[in-house]
C-alpha positions in Angstrom: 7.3 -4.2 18.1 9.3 -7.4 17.5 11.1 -8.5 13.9 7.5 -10.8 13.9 5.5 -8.3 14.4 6.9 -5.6 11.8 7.0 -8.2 9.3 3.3 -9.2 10.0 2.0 -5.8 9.5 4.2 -5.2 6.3 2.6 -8.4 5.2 -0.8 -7.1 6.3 -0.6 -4.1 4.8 1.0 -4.7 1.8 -1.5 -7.1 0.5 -4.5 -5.1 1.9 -2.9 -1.9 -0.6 -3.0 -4.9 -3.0 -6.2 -5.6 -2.6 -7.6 -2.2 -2.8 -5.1 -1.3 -5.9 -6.7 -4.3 -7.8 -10.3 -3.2 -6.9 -10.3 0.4 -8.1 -8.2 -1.1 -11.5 -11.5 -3.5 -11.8 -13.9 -0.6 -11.4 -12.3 1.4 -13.8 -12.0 -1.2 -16.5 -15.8 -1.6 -16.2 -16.2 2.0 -16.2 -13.8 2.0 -19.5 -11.9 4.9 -17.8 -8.7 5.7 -19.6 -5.3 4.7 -18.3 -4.3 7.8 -17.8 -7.3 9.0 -14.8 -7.0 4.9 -13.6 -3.6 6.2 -12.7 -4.4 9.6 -11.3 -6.9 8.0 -9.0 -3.9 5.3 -7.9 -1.8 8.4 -7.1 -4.3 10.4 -5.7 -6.1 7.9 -3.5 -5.8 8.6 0.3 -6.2 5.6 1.4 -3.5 4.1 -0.6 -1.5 7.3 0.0 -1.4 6.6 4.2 -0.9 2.7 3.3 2.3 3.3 1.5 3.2 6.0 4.2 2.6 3.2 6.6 4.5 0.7 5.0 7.5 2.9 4.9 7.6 3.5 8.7 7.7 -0.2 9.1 10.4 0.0 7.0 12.3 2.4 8.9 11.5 1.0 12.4 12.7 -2.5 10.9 15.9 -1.3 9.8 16.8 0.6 12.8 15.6 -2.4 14.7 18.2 -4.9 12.6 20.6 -2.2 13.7 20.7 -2.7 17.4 
């Protein structure tokens, strides 16, 4: 992947993790969940768990990239 490319994707992905963090914080708020489980789902959410795994990759490959 080019510098374009990784930077697309971190964009991509970051604001799709956004996204989905914002949607489960407006569920919960209607469901009057306390702060406290909002956050345990936040942490425990797998989807959010491979985004952030994802986003740290093409952090990695975009560092050793601006190393060559």
């Amino acid at each position: 992947m080019d510098k374009q490319d990784l930077k697309l994707s971190k964009k991509l992905i970051s604001s799709y993790k956004k996204r989905l963090e914002k949607e489960i914080f407006e569920r919960s708020m209607k469901l009057k969940m306390p702060q406290k489980k909002f956050e345990e789902i936040i942490n425990n959410n797998n989807e959010l768990i491979s985004l952030k795994k994802a986003l740290k990759q093409l952090e990695a490959e975009s560092k050793s990239q601006s190393k060559v």
